[in-house]
C-alpha positions as CSV (number, residue, x, y, z in Angstrom):
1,X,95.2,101.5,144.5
2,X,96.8,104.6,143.4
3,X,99.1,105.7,140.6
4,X,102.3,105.0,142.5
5,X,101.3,101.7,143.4
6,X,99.7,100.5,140.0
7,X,103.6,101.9,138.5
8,X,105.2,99.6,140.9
9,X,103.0,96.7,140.1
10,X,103.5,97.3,136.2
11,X,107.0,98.5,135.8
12,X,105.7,101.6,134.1
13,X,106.2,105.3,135.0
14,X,103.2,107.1,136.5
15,X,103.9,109.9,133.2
16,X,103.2,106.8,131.0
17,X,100.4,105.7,132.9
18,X,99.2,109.1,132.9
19,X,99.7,109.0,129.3
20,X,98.1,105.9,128.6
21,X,94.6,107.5,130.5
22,X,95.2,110.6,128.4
23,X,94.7,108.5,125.1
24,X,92.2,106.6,126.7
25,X,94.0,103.1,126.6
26,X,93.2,102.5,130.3
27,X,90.3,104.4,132.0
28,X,90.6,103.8,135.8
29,X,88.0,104.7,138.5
30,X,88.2,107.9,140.0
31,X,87.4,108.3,144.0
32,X,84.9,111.1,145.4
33,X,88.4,113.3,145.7
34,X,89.5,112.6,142.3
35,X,92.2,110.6,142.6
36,X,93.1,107.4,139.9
37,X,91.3,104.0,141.6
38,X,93.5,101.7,139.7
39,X,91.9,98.2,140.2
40,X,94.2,94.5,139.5
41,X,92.7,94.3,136.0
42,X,94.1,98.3,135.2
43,X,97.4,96.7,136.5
44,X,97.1,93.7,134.4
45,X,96.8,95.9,131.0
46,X,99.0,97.9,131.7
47,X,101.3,95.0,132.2
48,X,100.0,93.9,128.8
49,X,101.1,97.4,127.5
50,X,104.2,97.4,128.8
51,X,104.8,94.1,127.5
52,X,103.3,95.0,123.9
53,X,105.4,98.0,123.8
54,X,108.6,96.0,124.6
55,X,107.7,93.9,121.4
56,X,107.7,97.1,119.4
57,X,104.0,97.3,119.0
58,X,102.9,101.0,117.7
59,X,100.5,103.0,120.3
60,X,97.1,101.8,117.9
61,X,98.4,98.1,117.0
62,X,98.4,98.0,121.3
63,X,94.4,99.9,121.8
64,X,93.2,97.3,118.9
65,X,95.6,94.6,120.8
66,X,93.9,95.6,124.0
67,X,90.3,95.1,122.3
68,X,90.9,91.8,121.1
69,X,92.3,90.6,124.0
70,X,89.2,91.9,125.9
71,X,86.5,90.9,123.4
72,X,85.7,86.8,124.1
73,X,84.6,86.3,120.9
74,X,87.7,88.0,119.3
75,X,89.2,85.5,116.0
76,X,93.0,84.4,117.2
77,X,93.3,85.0,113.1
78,X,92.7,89.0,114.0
79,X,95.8,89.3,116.2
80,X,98.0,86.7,114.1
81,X,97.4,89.5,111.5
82,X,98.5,92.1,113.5
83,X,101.5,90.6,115.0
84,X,102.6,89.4,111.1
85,X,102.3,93.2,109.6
86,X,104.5,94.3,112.8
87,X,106.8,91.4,112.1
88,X,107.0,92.6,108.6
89,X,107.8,96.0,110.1
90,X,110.7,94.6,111.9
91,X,112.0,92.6,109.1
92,X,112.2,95.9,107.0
93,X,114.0,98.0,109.5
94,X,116.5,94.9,110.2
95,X,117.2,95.0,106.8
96,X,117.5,98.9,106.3
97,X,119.8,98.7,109.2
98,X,121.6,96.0,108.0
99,X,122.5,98.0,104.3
100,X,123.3,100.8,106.6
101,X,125.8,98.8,108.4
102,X,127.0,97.6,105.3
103,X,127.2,101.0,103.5
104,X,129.1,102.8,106.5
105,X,131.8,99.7,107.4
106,X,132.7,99.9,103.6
107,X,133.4,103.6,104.0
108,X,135.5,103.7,107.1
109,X,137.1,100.8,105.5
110,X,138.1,102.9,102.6
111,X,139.4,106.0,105.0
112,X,143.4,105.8,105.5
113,X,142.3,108.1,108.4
114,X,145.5,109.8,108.8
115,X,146.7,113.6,107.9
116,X,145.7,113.6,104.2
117,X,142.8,115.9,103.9
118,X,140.9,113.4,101.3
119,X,138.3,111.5,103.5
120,X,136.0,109.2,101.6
121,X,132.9,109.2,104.5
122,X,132.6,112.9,103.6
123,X,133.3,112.7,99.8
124,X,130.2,110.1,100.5
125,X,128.0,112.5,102.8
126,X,128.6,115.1,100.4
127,X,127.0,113.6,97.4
128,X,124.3,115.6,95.4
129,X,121.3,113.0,95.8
């Protein structure tokens, strides 16, 4: 099938597909004229990058993803790994987020907002490190 088809099948753009070949996540066939020969299993990883990439997996947790997956005699212990350190990862920015959160409702608590010149966020932006 070609590149249009294999993006309708997987819900991915043909640039990320493109992409994908470029870094050599996905190698489909080529035909005598050149063209991308996507076959069902192409579509299937690229479903299963599409779906890793959804969970936040980085670009090289999803080619060693895509290994495992592919190797039969892979440990289920090798992904668990994986998908705890990227848990971990998520856990971290929650909780960055969260302080952030925290830090900027406290300061636009603190504004009276109104014609007084004396602003608190930007007394806050403004400290020296």
């Amino acid at each position: 099938m070609n590149i249009g088809t294999a993006a309708k099948r997987s819900g991915l753009p043909a640039k990320t597909i493109r992409y994908y070949e470029d870094i050599d996540l996905i190698r489909p066939r080529r035909d005598t004229n050149g063209y991308r020969d996507f076959s069902d299993r192409d579509v299937h990883k690229l479903l299963f990058l599409c779906r890793a990439r959804a969970l936040g997996f980085t670009i090289e947790n999803c080619r060693v993803l895509l290994e495992l997956w592919e190797d039969q005699e892979r440990a289920s212990g090798d992904v668990k790994q994986i998908a705890r350190e990227h848990l971990a990862v998520i856990d971290a920015k929650i909780a960055d987020l969260t302080s952030m959160r925290e830090n900027l409702s406290h300061l636009i608590e603190t504004c009276s907002g109104d014609d007084r010149p004396d602003c608190p966020i930007l007394n806050d932006l403004a400290k020296a490190g």
